[in-house]
C-alpha positions in Angstrom: -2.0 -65.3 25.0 -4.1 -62.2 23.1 -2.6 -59.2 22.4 -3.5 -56.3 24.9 -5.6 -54.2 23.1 -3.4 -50.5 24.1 -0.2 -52.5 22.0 -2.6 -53.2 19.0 -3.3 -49.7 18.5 0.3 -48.3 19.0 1.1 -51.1 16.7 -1.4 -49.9 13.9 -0.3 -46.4 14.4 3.3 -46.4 14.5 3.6 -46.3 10.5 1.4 -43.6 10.7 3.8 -41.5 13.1 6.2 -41.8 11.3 5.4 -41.2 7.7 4.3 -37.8 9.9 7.2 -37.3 11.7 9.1 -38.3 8.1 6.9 -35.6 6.2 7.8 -33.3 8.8 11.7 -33.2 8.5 11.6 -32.9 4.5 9.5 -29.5 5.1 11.8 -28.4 7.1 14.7 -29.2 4.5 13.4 -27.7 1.5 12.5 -24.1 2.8 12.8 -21.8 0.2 14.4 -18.5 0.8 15.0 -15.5 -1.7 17.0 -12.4 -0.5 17.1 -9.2 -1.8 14.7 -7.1 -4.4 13.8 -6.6 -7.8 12.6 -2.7 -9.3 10.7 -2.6 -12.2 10.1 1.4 -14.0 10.5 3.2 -16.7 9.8 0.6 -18.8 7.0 -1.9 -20.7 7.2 -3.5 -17.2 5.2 -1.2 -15.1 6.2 0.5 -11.5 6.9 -1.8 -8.7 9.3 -3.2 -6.6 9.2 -7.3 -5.7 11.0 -7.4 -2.6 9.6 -10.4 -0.7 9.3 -12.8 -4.2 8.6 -16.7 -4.0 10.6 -18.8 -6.7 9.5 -21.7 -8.0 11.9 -24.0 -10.0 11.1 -24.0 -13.8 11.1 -27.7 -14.3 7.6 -28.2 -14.5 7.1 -25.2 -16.4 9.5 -26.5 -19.3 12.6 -24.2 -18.6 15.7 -24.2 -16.9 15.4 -21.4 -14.4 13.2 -19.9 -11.9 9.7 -18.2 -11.2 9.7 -15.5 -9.0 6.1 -13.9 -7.8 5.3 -11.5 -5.1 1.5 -11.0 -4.2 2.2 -7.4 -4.4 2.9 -7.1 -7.9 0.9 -8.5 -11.2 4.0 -9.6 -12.9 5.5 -12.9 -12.8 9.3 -12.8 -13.5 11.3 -16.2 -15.0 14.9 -16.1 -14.6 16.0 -18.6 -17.5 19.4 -19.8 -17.5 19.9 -23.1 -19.4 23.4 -24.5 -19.3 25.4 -23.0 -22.4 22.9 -20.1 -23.2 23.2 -16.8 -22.5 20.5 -15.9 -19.8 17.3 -14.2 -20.3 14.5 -12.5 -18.8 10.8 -13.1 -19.4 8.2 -11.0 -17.4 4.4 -11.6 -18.1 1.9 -9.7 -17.3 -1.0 -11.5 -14.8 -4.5 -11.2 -15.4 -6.5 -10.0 -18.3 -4.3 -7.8 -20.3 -1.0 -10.6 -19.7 1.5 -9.0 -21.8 5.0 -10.4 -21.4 8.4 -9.1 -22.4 11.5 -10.4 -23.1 14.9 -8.9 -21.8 18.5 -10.5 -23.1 21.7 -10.1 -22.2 22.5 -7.9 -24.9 19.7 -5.3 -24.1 21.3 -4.9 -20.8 23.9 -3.8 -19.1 24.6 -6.6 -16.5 22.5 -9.9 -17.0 24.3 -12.1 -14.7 22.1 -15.0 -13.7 23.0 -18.2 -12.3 21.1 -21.6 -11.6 22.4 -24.8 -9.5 19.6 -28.0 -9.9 20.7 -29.0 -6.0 20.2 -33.5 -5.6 16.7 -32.2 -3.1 14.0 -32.7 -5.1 10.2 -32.4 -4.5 8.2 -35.0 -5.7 9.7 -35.4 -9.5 11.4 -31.5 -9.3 14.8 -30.8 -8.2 15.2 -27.6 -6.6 16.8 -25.0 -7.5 19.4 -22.8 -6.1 21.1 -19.2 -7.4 21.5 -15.9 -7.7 20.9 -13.5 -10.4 22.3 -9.5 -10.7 20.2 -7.2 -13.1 20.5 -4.2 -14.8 18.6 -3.7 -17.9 16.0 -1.4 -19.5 13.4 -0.8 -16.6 14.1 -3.6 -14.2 16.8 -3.7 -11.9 17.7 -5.8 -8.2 19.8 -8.5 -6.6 18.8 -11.7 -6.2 20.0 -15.1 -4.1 17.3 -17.8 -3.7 17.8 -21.2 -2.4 15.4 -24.7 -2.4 12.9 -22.9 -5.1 10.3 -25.7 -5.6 
């Protein structure tokens, strides 16, 4: 006896629903969030304030830490944390003129950053979880960002 035609196609598309359906609930699982704000004056860094950042781990960049970037603002701020170090502060200039300085912990007065590698990953990068508190020469905030990609 054939197959009715209606059960061949659900058959062909089931695996199609439900790498969908599959794709759909690891979105929702990885949404990043950052809270809080970072103030940049006074300084080599500019005048701005980064209060809606994204954060992108660092892994594929080749640090351990995050990238944070707010359309906003021309600057792209790593948090850089590696396991034993003391943390650091690298802020680069976007666009033509890309300058980029460096801020350590012993050029400010609080550099308290930390960085979790979660067991979520995207693709080959695990994501990244933290927090960082700053308070150094021209840039200053609270940070806590979760599932950075």
């Amino acid at each position: 006896m054939p197959v009715p035609r209606p059960v061949l196609i659900a058959l062909a598309l089931a695996p199609i629903f439900a790498i969908a359906t599959a794709s759909v609930i690891m979105c929702d699982a990885v949404t990043t969030v950052v809270d809080g704000e970072l103030r940049a004056g006074d300084g080599p860094l500019g005048e701005w304030v980064m209060s809606a950042p994204t954060c992108h781990s660092g892994e594929p960049l080749g640090f351990y830490g995050v990238e944070l970037r707010d359309p906003e603002v021309d600057v792209a701020i790593r948090l850089v944390h590696p396991p034993g170090k003391d943390p650091l502060i690298s802020a680069e200039a976007l666009g033509s003129a890309g300058s980029s300085t460096v801020l350590t912990a012993a050029q400010c007065k609080n550099l308290d950053v930390e960085i979790r590698r979660t067991d979520k990953r995207l693709g080959r990068v695990s994501l990244v979880d933290g927090r960082a508190t700053i308070n150094c020469p021209g840039l200053q905030g609270e940070l806590d960002f979760t599932s950075c990609r």
